[in-house]
Structure formats: C-alpha cells, structure tokens
PyMOL Python script that loads the backbone (N, CA, C, O; Angstrom):
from pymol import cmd

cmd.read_pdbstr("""\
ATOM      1  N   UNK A   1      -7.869 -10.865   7.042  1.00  0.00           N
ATOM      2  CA  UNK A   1      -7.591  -9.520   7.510  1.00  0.00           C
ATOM      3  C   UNK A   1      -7.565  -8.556   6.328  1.00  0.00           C
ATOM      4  O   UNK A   1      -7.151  -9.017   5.264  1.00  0.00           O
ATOM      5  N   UNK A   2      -7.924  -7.366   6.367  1.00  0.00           N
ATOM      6  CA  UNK A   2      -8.268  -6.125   5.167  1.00  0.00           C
ATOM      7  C   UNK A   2      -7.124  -5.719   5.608  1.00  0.00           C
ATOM      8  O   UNK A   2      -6.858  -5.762   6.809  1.00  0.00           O
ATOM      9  N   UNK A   3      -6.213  -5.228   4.618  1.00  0.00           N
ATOM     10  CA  UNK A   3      -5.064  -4.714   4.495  1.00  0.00           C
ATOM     11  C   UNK A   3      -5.553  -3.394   4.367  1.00  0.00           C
ATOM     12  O   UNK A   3      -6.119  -3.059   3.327  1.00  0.00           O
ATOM     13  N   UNK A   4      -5.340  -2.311   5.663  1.00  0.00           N
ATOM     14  CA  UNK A   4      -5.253  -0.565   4.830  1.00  0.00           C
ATOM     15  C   UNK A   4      -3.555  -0.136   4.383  1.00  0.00           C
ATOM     16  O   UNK A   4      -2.643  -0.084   5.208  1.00  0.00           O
ATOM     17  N   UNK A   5      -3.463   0.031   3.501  1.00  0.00           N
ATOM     18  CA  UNK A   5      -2.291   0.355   2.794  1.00  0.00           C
ATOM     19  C   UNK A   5      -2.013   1.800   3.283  1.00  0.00           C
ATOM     20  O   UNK A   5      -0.827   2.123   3.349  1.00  0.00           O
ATOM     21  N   UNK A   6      -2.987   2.741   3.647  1.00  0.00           N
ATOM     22  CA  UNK A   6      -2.534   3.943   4.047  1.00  0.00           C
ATOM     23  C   UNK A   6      -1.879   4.304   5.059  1.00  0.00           C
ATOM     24  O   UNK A   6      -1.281   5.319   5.415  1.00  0.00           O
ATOM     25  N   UNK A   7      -2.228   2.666   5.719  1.00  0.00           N
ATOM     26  CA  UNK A   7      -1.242   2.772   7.275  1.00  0.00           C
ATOM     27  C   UNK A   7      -0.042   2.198   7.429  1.00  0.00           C
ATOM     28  O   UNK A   7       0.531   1.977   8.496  1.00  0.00           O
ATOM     29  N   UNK A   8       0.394   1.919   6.152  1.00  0.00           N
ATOM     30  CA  UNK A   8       1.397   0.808   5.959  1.00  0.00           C
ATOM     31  C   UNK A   8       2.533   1.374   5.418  1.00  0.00           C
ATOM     32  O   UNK A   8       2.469   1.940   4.327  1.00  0.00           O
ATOM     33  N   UNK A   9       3.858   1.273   6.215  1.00  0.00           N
ATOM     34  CA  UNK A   9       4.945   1.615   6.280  1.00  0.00           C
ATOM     35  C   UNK A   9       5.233   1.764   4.703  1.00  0.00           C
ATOM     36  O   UNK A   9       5.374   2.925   4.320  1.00  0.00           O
ATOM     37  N   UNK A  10       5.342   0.731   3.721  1.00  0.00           N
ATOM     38  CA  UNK A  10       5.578   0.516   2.540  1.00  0.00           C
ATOM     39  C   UNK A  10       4.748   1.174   1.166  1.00  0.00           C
ATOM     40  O   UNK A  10       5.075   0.899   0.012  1.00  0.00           O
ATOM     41  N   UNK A  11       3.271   2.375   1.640  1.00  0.00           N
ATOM     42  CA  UNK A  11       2.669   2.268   0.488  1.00  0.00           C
ATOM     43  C   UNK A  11       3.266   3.823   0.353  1.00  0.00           C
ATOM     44  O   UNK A  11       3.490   4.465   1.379  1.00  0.00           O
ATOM     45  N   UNK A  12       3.484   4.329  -0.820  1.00  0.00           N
ATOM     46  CA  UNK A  12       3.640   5.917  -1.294  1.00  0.00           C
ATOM     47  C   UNK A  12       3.306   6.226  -1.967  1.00  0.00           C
ATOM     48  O   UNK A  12       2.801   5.512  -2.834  1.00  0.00           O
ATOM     49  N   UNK A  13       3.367   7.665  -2.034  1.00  0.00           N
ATOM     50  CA  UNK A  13       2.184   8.307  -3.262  1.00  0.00           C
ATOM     51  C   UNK A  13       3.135   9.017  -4.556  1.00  0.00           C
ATOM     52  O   UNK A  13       4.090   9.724  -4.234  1.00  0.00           O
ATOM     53  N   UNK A  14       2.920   8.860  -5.558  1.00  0.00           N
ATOM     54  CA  UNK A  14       3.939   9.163  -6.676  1.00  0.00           C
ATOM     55  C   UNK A  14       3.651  10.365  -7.514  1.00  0.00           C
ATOM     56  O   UNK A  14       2.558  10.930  -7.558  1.00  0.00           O
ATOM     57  N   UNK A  15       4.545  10.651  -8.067  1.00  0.00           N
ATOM     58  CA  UNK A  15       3.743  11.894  -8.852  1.00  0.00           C
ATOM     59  C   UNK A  15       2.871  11.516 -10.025  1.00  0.00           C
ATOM     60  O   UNK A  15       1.938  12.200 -10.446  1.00  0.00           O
ATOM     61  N   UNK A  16       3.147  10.714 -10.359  1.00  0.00           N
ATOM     62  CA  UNK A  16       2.693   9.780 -11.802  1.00  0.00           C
ATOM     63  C   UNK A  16       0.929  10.030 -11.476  1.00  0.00           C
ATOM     64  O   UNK A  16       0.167   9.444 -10.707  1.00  0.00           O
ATOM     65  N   UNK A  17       0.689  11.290 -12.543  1.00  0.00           N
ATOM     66  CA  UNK A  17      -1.420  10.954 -12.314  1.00  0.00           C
ATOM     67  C   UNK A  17      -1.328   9.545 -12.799  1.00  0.00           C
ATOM     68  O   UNK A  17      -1.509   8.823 -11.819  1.00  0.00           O
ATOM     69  N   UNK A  18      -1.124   8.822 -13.884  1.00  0.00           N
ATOM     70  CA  UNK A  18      -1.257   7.453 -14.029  1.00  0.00           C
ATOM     71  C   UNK A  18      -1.464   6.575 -13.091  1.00  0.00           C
ATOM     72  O   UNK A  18      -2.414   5.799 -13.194  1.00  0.00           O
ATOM     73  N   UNK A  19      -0.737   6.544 -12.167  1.00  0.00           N
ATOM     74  CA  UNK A  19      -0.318   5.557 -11.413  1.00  0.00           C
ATOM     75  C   UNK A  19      -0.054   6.244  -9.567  1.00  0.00           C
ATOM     76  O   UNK A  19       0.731   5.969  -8.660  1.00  0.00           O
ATOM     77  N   UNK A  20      -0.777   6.863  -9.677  1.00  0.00           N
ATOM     78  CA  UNK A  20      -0.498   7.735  -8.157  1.00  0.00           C
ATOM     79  C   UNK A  20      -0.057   6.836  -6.967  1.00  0.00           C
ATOM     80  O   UNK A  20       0.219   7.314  -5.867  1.00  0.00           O
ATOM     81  N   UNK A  21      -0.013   5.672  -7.214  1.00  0.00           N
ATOM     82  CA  UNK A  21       0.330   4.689  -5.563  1.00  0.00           C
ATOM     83  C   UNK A  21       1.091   3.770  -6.076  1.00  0.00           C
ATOM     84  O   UNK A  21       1.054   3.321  -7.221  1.00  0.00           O
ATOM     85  N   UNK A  22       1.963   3.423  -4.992  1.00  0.00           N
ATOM     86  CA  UNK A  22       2.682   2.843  -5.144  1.00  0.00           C
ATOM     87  C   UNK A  22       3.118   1.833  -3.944  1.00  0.00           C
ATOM     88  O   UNK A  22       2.933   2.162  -2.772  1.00  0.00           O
ATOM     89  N   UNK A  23       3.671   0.662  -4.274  1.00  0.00           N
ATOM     90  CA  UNK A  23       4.055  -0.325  -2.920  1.00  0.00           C
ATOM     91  C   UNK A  23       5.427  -0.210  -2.886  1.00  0.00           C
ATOM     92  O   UNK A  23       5.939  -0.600  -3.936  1.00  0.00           O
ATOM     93  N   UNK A  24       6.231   0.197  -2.033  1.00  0.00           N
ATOM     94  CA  UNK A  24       7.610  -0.095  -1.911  1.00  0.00           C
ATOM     95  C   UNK A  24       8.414  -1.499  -1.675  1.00  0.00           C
ATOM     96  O   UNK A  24       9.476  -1.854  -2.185  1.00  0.00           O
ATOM     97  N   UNK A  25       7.656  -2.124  -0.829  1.00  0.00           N
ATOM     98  CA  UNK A  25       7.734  -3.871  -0.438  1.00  0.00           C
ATOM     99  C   UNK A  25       7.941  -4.157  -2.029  1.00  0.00           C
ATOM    100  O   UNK A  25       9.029  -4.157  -2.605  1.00  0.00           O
ATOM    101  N   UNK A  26       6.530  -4.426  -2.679  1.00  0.00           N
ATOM    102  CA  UNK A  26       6.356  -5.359  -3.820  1.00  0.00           C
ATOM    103  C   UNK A  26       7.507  -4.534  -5.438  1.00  0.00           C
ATOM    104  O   UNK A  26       8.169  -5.114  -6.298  1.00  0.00           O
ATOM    105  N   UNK A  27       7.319  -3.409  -5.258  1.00  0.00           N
ATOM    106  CA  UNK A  27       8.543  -2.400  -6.178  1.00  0.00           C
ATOM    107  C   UNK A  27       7.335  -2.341  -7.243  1.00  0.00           C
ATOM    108  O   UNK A  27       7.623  -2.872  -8.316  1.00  0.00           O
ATOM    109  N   UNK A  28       5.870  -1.730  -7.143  1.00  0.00           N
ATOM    110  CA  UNK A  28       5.288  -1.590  -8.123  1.00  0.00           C
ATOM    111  C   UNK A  28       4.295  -0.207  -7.618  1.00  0.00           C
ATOM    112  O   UNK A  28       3.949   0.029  -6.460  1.00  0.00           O
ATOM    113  N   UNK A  29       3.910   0.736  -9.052  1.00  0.00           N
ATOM    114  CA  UNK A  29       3.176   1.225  -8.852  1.00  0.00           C
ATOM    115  C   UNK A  29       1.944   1.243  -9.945  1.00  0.00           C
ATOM    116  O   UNK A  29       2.009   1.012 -11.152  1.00  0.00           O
ATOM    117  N   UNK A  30       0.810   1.588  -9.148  1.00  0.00           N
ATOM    118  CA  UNK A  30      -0.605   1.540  -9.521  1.00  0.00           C
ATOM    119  C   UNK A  30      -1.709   2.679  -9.462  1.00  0.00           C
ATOM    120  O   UNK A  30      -1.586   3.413  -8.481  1.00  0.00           O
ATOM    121  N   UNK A  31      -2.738   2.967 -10.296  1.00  0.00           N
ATOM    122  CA  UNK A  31      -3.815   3.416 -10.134  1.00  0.00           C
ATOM    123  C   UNK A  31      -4.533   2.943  -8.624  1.00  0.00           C
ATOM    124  O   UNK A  31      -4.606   3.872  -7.819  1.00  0.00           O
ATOM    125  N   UNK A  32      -4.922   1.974  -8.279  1.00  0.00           N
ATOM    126  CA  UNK A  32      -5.516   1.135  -7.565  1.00  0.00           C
ATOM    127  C   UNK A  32      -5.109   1.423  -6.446  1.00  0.00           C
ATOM    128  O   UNK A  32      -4.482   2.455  -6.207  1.00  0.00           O
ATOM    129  N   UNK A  33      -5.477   0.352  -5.408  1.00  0.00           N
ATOM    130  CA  UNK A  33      -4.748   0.139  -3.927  1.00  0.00           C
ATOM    131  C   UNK A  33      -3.982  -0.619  -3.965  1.00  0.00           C
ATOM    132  O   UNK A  33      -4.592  -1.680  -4.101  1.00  0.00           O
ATOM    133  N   UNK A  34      -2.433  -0.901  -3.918  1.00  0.00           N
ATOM    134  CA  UNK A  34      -1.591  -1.395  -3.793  1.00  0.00           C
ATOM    135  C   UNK A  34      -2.440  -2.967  -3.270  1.00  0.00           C
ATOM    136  O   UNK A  34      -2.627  -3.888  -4.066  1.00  0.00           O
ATOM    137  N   UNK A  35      -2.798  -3.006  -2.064  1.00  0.00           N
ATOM    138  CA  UNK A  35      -3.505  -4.325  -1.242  1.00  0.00           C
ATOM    139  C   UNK A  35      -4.313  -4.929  -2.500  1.00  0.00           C
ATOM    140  O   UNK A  35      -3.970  -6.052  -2.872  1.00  0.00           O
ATOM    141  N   UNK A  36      -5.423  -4.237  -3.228  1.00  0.00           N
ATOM    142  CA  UNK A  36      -6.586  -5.009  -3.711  1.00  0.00           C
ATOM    143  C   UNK A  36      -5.169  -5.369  -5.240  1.00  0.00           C
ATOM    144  O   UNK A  36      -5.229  -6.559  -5.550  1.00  0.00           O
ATOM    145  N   UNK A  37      -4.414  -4.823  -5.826  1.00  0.00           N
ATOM    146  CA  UNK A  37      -3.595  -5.411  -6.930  1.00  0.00           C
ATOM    147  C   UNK A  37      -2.766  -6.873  -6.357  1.00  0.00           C
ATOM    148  O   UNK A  37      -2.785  -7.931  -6.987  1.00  0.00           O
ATOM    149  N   UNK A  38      -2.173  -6.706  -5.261  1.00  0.00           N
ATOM    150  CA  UNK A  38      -1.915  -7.667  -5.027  1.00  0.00           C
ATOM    151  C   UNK A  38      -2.797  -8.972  -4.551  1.00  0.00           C
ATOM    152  O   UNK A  38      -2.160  -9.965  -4.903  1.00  0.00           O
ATOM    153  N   UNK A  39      -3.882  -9.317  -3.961  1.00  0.00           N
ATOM    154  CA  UNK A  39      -5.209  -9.946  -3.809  1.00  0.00           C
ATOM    155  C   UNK A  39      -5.553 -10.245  -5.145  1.00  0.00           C
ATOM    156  O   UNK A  39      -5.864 -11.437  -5.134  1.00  0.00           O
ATOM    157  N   UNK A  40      -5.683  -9.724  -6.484  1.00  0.00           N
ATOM    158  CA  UNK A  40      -6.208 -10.039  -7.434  1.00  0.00           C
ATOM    159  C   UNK A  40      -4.974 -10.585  -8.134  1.00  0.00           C
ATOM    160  O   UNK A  40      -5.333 -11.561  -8.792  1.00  0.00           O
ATOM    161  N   UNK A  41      -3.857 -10.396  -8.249  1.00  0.00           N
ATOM    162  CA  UNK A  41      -2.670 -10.764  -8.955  1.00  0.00           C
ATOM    163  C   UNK A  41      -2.588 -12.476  -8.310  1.00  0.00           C
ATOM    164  O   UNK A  41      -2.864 -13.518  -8.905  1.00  0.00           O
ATOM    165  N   UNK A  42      -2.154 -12.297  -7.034  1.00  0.00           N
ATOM    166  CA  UNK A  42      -1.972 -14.088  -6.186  1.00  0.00           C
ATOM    167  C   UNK A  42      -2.934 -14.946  -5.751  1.00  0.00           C
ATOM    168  O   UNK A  42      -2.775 -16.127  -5.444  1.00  0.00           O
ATOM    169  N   UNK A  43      -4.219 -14.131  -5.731  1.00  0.00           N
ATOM    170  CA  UNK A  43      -5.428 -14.500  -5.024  1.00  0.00           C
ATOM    171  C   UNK A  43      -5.203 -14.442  -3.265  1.00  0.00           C
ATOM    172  O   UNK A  43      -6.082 -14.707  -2.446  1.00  0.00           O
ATOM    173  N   UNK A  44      -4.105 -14.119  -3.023  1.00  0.00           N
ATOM    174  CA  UNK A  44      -3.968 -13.518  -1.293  1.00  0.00           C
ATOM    175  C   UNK A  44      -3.788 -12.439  -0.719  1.00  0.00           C
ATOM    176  O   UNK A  44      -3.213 -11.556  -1.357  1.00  0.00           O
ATOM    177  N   UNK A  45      -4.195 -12.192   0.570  1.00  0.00           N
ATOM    178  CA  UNK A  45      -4.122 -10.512   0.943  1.00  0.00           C
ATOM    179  C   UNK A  45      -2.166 -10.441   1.224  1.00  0.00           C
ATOM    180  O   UNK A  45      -1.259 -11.262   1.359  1.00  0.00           O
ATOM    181  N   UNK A  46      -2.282  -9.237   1.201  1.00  0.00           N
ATOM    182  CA  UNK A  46      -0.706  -9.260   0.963  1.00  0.00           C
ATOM    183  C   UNK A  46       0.002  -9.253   2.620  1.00  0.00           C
ATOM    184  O   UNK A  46      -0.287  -8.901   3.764  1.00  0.00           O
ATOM    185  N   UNK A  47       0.927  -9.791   1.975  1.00  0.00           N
ATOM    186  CA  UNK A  47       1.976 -10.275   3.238  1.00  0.00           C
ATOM    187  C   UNK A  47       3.072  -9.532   3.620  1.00  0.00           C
ATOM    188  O   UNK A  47       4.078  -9.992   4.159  1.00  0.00           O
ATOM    189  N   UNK A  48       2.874  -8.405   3.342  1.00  0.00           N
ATOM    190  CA  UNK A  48       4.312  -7.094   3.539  1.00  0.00           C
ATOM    191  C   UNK A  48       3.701  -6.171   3.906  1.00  0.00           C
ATOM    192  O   UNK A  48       3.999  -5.027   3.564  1.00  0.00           O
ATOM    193  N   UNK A  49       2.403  -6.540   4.924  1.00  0.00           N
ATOM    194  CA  UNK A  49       2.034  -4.843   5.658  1.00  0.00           C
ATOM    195  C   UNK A  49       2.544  -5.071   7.097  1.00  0.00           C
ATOM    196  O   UNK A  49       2.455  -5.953   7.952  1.00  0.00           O
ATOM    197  N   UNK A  50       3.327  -3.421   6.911  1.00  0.00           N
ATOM    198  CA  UNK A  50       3.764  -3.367   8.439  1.00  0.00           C
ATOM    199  C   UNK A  50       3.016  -2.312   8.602  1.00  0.00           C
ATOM    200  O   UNK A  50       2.841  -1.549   7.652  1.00  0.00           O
ATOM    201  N   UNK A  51       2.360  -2.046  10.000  1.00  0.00           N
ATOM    202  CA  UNK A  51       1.944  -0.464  10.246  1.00  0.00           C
ATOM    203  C   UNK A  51       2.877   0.279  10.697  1.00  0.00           C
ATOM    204  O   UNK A  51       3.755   0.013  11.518  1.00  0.00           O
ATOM    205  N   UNK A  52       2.653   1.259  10.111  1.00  0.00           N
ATOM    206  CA  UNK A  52       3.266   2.909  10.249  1.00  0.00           C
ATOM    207  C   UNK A  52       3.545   2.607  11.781  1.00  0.00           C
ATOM    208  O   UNK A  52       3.057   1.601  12.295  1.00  0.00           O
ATOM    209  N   UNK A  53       4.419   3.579  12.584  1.00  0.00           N
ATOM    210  CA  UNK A  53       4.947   3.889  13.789  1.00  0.00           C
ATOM    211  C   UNK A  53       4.154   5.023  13.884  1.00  0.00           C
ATOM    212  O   UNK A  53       3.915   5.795  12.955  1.00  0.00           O
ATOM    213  N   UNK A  54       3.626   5.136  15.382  1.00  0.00           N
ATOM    214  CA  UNK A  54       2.749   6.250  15.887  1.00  0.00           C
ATOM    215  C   UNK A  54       3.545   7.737  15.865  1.00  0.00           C
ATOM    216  O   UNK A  54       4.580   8.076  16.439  1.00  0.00           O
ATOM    217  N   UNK A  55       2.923   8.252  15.250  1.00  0.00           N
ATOM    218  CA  UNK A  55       4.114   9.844  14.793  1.00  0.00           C
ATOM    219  C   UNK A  55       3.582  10.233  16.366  1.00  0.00           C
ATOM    220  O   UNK A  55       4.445  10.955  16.866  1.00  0.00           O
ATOM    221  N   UNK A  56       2.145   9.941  17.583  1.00  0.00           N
ATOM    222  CA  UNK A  56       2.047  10.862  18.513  1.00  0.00           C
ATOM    223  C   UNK A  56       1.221  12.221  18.143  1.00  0.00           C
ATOM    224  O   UNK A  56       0.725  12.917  19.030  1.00  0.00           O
ATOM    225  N   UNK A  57       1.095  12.599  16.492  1.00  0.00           N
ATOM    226  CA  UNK A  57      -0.121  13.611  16.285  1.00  0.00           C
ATOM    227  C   UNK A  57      -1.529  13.498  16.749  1.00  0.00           C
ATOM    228  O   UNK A  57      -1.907  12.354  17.001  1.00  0.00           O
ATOM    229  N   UNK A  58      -2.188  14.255  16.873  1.00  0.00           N
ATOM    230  CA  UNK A  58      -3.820  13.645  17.005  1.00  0.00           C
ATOM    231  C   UNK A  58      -4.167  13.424  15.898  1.00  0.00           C
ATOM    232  O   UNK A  58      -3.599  13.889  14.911  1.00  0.00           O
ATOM    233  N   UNK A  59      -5.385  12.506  15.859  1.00  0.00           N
ATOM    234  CA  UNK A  59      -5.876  12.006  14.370  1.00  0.00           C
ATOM    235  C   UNK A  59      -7.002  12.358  14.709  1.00  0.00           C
ATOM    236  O   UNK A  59      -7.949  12.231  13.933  1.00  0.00           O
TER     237      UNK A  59
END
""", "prot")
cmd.dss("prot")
cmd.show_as("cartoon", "prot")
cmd.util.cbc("prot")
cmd.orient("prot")
C-alpha cells in the first residue's frame, strides 16, 4: 500500500525551509516525504498512517 502522508492525521508542515515536513507519529522532521524516509530507513511502508477525518469541505 502507498502511504499519502498528506492525508494522514500525523504528517505537518513546519516552518523550518530545511526541513518543511514533518511526522508527528515517528517525532521527526524532513525535507522529503515523511512515508518515502521511513521506507528507506526500515525497508517498510510505514505503519502509523491514520487518515485524516472528513472535514465535509468539497475537494
């Protein structure tokens, strides 16, 4: 399964230009996609995505 991190309760965006994303689950932030750092760090897709709750906006 492809992890989108943008839909995922746990990913946020930081002020840091360095490091603009961040995972709240794992307590790290990154340049990257939170999902593909963790995949390359364990060799597995990550195991702390929850999806977001439907806010009900249109998309």
């Amino acid at each position: 399964m492809k992890v989108n991190c943008f839909k995922c309760q746990h990913f946020k965006v930081t002020w840091d230009p360095q490091t603009p994303r961040a995972c709240a689950a794992y307590g790290f932030k990154t340049k990257q996609i939170p999902s593909v750092v963790v995949k390359q760090s364990s060799g597995m897709d990550c195991l702390k995505f929850v999806p977001k709750a439907e806010s009900g906006r249109m998309q």
